[in-house]
Structure formats: C-alpha cells, structure tokens
N, C-alpha and C positions, 0 to 999 in steps of 0.2 A: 797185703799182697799175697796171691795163691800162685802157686807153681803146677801145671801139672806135664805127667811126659806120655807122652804116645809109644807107647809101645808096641805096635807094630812096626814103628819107625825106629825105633832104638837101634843099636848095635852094641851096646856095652862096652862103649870106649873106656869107661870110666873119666873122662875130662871132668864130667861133671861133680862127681865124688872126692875128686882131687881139688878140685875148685871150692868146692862149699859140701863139706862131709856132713853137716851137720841138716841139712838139707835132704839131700843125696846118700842114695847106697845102692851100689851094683849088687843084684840079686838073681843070682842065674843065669847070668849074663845079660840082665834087662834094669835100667836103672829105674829105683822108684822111690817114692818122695816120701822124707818120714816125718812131716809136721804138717800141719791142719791149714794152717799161717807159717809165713815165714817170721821169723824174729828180724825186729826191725836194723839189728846189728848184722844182717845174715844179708841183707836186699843185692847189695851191690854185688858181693860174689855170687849170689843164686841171679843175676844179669849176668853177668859175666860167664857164668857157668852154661845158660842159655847160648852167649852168643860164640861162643866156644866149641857148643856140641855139633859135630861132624855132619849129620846125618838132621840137623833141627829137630830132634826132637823134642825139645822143651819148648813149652808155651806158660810164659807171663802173664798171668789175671792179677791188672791191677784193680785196688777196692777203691 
C-alpha cells in the first residue's frame, strides 16, 4: 500500500501526523508522507488517517 497527499489540498491539520506519525509529518504546514510503502503494521491508521483528513487530502494506492 502507497499513500500520497495532495498538497495543494492540504491544510496542515496535522490529524494525519497524530493518527500514523510514522507515516506522516506536518512540514510547513503541508503534510508529507515519509515512507516509500507503508509498513504493513502502519495500514490501518494511515486508513484512518486518510479518512480523518478534513480537507481529503490523502489518497490510498493500494498494491
């Protein structure tokens, strides 16, 4: 599973950083994704993190 976030839609709520840190990192006030792949222990909060974000700006690539 890929994660990516749109950032022109962002707002830097940080929900998503709060939800799956390890995924996630508010940078500037624009969140951006710091793994390649998601770790398969990581999925369900980087979903959740997704459906959390205020603004949708996360999109799900599953493999």
């Amino acid at each position: 599973m890929k994660v990516e976030v749109d950032e022109d839609v962002c707002i830097g709520s940080m929900s998503c950083e709060t939800t799956c840190p390890e995924v996630f990192k508010v940078v500037g006030g624009i969140s951006q994704v710091q793994v390649e792949v998601v770790p398969p222990e990581a999925e369900e909060r980087c979903r959740q993190a997704a459906e959390s974000c205020p603004v949708e700006a996360i999109r799900i690539i599953e493999q």
